[in-house]
DOTOR-993542 format. One record per residue (C-alpha): x, y, z; residue number from 1. Coordinates in steps of 0.1 Angstrom, whole numbers, plus 2048, in hexadecimal, padded with zeros to 3 digits. Layout:
! DOTOR-993542
  east  north   up  pos
     X      Y    Z  NUM
...
//
This chain:
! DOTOR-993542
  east  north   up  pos
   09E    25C  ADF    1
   0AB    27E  AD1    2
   0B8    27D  AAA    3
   0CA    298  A9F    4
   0D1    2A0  A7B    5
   0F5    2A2  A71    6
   0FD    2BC  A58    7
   11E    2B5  A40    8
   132    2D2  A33    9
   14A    2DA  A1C   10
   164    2F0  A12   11
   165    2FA  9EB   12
   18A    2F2  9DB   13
   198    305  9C1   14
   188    300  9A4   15
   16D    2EC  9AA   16
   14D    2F0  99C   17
   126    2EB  9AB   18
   122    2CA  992   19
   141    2BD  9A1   20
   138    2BF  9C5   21
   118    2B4  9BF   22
   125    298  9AF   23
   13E    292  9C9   24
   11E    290  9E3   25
   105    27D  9CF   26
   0F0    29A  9D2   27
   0DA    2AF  9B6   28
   0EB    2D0  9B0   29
   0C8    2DE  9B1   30
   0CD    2D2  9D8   31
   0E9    2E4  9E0   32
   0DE    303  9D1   33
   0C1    304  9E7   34
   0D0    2F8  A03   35
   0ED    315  A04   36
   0D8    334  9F3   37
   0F2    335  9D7   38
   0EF    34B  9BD   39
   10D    346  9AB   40
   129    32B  9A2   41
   139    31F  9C5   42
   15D    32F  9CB   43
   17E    31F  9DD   44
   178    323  A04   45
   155    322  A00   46
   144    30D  A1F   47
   126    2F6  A12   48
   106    2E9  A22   49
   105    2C3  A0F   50
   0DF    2B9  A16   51
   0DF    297  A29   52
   0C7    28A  A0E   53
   0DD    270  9F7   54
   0D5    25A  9DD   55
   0DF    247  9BD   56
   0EC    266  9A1   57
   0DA    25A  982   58
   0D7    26E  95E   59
   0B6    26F  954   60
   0AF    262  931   61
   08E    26D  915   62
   06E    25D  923   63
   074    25A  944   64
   05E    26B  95D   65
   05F    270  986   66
   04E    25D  990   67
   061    23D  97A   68
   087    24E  989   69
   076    251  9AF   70
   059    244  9B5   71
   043    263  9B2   72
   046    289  9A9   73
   043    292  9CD   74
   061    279  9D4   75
   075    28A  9B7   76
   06C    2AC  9C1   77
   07D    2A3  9E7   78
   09E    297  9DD   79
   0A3    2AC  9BE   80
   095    2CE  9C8   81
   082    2D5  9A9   82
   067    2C5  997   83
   079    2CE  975   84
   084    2AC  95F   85
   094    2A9  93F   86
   0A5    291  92C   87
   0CF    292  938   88
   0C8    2A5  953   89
   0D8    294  978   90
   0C2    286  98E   91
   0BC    277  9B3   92
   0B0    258  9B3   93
//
């Protein structure tokens, strides 16, 4: 059997941010950065790539690692799209 992968789009409203789509998703911002090339803040009309990977949105807290939040670094590094942690910042789980 043949599986094809579904992409979602989605059109930027008026004055919405990155953090809010993201959000919206339940994807890392970091995610949809990489997976649209953007090098600036998204603007109204903008068509999105949202990455099919989805999780639980969590804030990390102090003393919690990557491997504790997802099982290992390499598991981390796949659903957020950087290896970079720090205390308040939002994470895939």
């Amino acid at each position: 059997m043949l599986k094809l992968e579904v992409r979602n789009y989605y059109k930027v409203k008026r004055g919405q941010s990155l953090r809010e789509i993201a959000s919206a998703f339940c994807v890392a911002e970091r995610l949809l950065i990489l997976e649209n090339g953007l090098t600036e803040e998204v603007r109204e009309g903008q068509l999105l790539r949202i990455p099919a990977e989805r999780g639980n949105a969590y804030v990390a807290q102090c003393g919690q690692d990557k491997a504790l939040l997802c099982g290992s670094g390499e598991n981390f590094r796949r659903k957020n799209g950087t290896d970079t942690l720090y205390p308040g910042m939002r994470v895939i789980l």
